[in-house]
KEKE-3310 file (N, C-alpha, C; in steps of 0.2 Angstrom, whole numbers, plus 5000, padded with zeros to 4 digits):
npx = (6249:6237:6223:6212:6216:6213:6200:6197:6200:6192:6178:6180:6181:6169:6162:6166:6161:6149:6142:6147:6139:6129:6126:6127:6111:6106:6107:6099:6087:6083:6082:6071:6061:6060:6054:6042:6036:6036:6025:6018:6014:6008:5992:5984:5971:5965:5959:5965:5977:5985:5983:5993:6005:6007:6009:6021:6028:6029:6036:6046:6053:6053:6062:6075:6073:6076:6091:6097:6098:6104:6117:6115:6116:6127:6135:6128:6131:6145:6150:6150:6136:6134:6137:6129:6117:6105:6088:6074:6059:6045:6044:6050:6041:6030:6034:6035:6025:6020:6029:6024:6012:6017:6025:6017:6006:5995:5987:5976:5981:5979:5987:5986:5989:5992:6001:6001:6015:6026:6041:6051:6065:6077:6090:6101:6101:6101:6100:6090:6078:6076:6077:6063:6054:6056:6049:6036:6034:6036:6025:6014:6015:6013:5999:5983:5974:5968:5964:5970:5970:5982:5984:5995:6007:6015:6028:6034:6046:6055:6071:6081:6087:6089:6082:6069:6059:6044:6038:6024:6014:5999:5989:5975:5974:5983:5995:6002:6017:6012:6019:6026:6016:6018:6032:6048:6054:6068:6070:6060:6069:6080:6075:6067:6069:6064:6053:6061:6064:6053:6049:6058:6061:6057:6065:6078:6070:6073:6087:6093:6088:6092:6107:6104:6106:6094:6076:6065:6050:6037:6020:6004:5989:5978:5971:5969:5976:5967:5964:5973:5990:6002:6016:6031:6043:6057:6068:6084:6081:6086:6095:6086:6093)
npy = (5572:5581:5577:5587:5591:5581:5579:5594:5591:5578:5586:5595:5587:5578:5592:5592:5583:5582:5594:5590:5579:5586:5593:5583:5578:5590:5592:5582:5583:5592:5589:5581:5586:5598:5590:5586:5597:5600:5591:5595:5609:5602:5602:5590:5582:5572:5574:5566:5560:5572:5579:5569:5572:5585:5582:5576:5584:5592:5586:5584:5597:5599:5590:5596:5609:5602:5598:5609:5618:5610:5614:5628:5630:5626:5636:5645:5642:5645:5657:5673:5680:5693:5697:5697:5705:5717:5711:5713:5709:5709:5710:5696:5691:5691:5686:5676:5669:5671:5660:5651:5647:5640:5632:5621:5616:5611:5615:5628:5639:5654:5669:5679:5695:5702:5718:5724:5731:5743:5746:5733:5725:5712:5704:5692:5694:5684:5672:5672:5679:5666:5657:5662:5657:5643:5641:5642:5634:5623:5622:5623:5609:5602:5602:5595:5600:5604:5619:5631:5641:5653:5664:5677:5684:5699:5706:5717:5712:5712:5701:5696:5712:5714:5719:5711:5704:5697:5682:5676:5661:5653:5637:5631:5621:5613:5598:5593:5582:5570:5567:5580:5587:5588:5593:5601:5608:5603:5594:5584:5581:5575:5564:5557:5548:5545:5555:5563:5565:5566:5578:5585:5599:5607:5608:5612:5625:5629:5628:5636:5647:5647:5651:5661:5670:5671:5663:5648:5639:5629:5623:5614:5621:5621:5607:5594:5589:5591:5605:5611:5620:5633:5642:5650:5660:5669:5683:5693:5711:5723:5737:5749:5747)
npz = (4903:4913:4922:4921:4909:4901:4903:4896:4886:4880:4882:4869:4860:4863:4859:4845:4838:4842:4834:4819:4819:4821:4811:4799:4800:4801:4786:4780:4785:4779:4768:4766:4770:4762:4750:4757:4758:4743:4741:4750:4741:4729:4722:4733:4734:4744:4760:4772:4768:4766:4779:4784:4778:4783:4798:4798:4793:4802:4812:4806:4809:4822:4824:4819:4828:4838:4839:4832:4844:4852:4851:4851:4864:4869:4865:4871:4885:4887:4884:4892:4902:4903:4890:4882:4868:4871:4867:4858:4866:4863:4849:4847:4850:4843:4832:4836:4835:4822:4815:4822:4815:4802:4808:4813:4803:4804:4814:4822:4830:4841:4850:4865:4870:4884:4895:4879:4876:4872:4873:4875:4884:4883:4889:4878:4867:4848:4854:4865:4857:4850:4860:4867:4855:4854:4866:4866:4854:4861:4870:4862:4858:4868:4866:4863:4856:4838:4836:4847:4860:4867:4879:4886:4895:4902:4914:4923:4935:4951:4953:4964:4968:4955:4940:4931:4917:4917:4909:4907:4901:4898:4893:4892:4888:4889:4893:4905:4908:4922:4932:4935:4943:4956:4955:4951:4936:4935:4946:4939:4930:4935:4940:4933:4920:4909:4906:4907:4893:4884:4887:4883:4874:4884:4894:4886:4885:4901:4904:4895:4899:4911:4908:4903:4913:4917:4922:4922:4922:4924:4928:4931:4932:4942:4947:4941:4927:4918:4919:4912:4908:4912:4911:4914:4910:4916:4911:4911:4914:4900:4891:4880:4863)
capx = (6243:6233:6214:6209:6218:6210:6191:6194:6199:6187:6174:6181:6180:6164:6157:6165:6156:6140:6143:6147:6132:6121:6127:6123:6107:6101:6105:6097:6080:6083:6080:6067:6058:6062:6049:6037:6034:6033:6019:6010:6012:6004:5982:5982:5962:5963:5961:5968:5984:5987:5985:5999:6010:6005:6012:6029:6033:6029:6040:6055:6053:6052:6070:6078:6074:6081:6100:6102:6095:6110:6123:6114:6115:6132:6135:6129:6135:6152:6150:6151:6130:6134:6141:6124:6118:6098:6082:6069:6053:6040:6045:6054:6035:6025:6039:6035:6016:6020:6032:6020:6008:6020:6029:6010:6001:5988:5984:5977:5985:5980:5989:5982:5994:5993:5998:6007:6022:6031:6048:6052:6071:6080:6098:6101:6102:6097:6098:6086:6074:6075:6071:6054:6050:6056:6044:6032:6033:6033:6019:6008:6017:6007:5992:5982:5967:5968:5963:5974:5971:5987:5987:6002:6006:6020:6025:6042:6048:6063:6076:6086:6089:6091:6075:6070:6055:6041:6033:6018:6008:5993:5986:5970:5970:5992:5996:6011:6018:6011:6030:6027:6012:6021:6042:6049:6058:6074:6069:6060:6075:6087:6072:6063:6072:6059:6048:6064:6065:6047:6050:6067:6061:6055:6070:6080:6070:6075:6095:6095:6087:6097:6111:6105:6102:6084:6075:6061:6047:6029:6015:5998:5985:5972:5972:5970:5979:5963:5964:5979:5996:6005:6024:6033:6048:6060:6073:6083:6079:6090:6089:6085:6100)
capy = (5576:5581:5576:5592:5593:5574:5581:5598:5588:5575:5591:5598:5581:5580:5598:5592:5576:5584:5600:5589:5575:5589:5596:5577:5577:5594:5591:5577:5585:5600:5586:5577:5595:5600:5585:5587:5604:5600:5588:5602:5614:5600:5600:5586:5583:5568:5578:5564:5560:5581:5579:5566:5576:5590:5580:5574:5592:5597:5582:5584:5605:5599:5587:5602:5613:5601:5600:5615:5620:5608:5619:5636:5629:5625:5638:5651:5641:5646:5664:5676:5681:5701:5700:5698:5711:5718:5708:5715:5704:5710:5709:5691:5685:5693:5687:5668:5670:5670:5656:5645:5644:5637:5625:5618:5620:5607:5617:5635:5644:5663:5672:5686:5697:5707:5721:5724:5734:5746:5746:5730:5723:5706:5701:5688:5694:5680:5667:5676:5676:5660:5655:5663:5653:5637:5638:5642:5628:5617:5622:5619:5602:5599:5604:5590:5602:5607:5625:5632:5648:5654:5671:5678:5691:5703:5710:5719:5708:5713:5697:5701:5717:5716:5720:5706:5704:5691:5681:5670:5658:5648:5636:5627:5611:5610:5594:5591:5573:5568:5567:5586:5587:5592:5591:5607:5604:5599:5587:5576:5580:5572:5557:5552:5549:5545:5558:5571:5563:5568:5587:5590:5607:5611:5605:5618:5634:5629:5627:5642:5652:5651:5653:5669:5673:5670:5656:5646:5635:5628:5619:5612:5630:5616:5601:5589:5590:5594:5612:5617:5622:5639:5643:5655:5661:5677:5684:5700:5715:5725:5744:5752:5748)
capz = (4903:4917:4923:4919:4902:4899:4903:4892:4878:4878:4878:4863:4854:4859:4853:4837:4837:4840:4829:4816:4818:4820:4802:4794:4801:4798:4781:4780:4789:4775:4761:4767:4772:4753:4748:4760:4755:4736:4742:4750:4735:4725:4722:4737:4736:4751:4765:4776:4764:4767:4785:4787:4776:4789:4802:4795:4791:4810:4817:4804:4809:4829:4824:4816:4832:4846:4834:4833:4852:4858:4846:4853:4873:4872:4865:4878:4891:4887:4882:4897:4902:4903:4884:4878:4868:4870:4862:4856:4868:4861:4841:4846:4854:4838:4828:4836:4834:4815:4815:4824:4810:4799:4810:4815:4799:4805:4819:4823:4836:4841:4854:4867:4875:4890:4891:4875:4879:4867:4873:4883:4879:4889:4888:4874:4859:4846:4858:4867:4855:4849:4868:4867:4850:4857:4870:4859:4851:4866:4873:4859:4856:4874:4866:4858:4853:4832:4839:4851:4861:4871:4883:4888:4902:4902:4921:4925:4944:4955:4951:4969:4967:4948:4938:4924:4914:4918:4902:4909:4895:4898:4889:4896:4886:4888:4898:4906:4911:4927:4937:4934:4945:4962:4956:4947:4929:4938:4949:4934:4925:4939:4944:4931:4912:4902:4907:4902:4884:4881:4887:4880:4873:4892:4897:4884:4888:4905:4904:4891:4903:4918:4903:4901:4918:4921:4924:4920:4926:4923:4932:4930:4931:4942:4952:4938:4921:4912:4919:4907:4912:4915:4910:4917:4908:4916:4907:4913:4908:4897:4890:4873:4862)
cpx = (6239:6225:6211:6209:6214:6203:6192:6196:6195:6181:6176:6180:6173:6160:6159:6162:6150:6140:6144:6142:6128:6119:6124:6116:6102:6102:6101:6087:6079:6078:6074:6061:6055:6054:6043:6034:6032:6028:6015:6009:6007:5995:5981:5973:5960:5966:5967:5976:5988:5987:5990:6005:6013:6009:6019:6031:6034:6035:6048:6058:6057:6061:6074:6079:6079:6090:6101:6099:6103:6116:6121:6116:6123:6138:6137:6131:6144:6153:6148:6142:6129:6137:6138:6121:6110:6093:6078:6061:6049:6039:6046:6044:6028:6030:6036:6029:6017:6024:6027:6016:6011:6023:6023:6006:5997:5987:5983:5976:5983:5983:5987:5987:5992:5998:6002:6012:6025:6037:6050:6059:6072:6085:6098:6099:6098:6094:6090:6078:6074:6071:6064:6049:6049:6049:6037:6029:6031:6028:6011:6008:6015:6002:5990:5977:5971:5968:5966:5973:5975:5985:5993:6003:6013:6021:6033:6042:6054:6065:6081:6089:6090:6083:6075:6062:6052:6038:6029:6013:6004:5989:5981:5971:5980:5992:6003:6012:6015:6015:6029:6021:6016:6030:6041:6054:6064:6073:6067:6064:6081:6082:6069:6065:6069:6055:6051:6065:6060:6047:6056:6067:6061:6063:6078:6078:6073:6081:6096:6092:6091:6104:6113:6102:6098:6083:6068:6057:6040:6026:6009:5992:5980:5975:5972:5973:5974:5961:5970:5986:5998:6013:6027:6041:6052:6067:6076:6083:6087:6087:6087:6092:6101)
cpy = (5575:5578:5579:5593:5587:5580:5587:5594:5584:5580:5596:5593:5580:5585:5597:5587:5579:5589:5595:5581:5578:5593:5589:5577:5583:5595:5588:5579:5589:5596:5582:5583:5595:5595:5584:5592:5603:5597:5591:5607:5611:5601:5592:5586:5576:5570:5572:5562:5568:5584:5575:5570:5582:5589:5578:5581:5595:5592:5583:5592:5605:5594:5591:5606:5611:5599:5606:5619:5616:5613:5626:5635:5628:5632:5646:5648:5643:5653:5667:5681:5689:5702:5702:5704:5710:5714:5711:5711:5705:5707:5701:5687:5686:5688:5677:5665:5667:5663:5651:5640:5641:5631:5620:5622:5615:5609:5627:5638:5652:5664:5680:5688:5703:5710:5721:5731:5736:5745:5738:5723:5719:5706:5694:5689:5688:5673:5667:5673:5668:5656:5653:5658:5644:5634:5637:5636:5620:5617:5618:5612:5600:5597:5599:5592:5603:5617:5627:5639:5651:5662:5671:5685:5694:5708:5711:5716:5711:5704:5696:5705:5720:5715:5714:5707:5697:5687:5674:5667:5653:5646:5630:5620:5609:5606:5592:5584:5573:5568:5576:5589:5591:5593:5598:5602:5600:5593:5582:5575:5573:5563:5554:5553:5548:5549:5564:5570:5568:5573:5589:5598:5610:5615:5611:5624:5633:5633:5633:5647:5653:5654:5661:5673:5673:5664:5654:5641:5634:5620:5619:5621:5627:5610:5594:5591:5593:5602:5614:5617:5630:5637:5650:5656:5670:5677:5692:5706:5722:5733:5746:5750:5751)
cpz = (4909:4918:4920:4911:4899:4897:4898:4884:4875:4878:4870:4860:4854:4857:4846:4834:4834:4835:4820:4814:4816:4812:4798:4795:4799:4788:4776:4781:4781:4769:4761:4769:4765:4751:4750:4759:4747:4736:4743:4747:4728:4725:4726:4738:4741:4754:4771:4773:4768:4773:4787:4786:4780:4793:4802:4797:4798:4815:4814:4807:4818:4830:4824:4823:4835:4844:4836:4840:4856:4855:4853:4861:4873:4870:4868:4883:4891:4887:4891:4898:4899:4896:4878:4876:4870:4867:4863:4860:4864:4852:4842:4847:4847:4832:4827:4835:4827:4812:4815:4822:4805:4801:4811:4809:4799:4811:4817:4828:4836:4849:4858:4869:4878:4892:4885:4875:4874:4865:4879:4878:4886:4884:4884:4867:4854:4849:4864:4864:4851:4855:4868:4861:4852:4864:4867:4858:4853:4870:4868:4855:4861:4874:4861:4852:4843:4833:4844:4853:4867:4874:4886:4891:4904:4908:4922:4934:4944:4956:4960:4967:4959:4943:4932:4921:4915:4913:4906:4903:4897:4891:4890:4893:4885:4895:4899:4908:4918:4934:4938:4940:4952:4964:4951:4941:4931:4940:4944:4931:4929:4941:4939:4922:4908:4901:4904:4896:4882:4883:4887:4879:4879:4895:4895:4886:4895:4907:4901:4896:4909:4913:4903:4909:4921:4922:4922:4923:4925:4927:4929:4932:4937:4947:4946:4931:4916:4912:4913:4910:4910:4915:4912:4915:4911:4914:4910:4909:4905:4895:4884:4868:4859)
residu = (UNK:UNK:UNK:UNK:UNK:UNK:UNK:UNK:UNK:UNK:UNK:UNK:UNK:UNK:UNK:UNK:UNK:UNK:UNK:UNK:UNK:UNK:UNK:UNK:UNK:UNK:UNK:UNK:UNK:UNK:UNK:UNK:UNK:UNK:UNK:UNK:UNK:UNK:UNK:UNK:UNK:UNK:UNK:UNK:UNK:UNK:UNK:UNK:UNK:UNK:UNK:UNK:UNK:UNK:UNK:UNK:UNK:UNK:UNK:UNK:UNK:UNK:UNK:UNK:UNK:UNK:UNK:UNK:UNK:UNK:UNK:UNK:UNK:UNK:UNK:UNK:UNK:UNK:UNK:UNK:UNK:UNK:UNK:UNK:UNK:UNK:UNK:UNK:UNK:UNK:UNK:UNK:UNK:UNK:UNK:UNK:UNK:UNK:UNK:UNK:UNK:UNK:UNK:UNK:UNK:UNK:UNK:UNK:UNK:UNK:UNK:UNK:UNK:UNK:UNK:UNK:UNK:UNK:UNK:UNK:UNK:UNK:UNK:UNK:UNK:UNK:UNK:UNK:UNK:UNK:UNK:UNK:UNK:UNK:UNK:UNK:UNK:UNK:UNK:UNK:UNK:UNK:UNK:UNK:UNK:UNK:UNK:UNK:UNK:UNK:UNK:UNK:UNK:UNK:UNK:UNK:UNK:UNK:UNK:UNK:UNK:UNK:UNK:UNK:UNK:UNK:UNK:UNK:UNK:UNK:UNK:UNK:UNK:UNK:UNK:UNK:UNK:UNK:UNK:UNK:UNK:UNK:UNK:UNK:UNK:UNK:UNK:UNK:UNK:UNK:UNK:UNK:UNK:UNK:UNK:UNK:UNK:UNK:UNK:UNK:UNK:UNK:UNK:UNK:UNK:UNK:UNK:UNK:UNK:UNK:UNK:UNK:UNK:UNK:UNK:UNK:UNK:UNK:UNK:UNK:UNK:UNK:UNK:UNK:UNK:UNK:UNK:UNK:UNK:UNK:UNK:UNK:UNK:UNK:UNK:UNK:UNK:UNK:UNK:UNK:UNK)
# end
């Protein structure tokens, strides 16, 4: 057996490793979700007991995503970019608006958007929008406030030569690690490993985006952390399907 034949067969062992860890674990997530939820359908009248519960259910929900985020990346990484079919932006960004109040039901979250855009499709199909949620979700896993208010700014960019669609989100009380301060996501990803544990979501929209063609990036909005940060998600643009 060659080298090559070694390395793709040890990649097949482990996507079936992890394909089949991530199935125990989100099992396992599902049943302990399941329980945490019959506690918040209960007449809980100690508000602090009903904010822990709150939080469980927002940490088992944030396990749940990063499982199956490794499944969806390895995914598209194999899959040919141009195979992708259209997404819906707009429906997937409204779509994650509504999401977000349940994933964080100890937080309230609104979303401004500029402008809002009738027709506006990007390459990636479900993976696609999944992306957009995911970021979502890491964003306001930044945010330390209970009340959370995101803008978001929608601008067609020429990509060289190839047209994409821009999706900017600010969110003034979002802090980034520090390491983040003057290094783009890569570089803290290649220099500083503790600092990429605690933005794995980042660290996903990132990979899934060049995945799917585009690219990703965020920074501080300010010279110190307490201005906010600013994310920059492009996806490219796709037609009517």
């Amino acid at each position: 057996m060659t080298e090559m034949q070694v390395d793709i067969e040890q990649q097949k062992q482990l996507a079936f490793y992890m394909d089949m860890l991530g199935h125990d674990i989100l099992n396992s997530n599902q049943a302990v979700l399941g329980y945490l939820e019959l506690i918040l359908s209960t007449s809980i009248t100690d508000k602090a007991v009903r904010k822990y519960v709150e939080k469980a259910v927002s940490h088992i929900r944030t396990s749940t995503i990063l499982i199956e985020n490794i499944k969806r990346l390895m995914a598209a990484r194999e899959a040919d970019p141009n195979s992708f079919k259209p997404a819906d932006l707009m429906a997937a960004i409204l779509r994650s608006e509504r999401e977000l109040r349940r994933h964080y039901p100890d937080k309230k979250v609104s979303l401004s958007i500029s402008p809002r855009i009738d027709e506006a499709y990007v390459l990636g199909d479900s993976a696609a929008e999944n992306l957009i949620f995911n970021l979502m979700v890491s964003i306001v896993g930044l945010d330390r406030n209970e009340e959370i208010e995101l803008s978001l700014m929608l601008k067609e960019i020429d990509c060289g030569g190839r047209m994409c669609w821009s999706m900017t989100v600010e969110d003034p009380n979002a802090r980034l690690p520090p390491a983040m301060k003057d290094k783009s996501i890569d570089a803290v990803y290649q220099q500083d490993g503790s600092t990429a544990v605690k933005m794995a979501g980042l660290l996903f929209v990132k990979m899934m985006a060049v995945s799917l063609g585009g690219d990703f990036d965020a920074h501080q909005l300010g010279k110190t952390e307490d201005e906010g940060s600013t994310f920059v998600l492009v996806l490219r643009k796709a037609g009517k399907p």
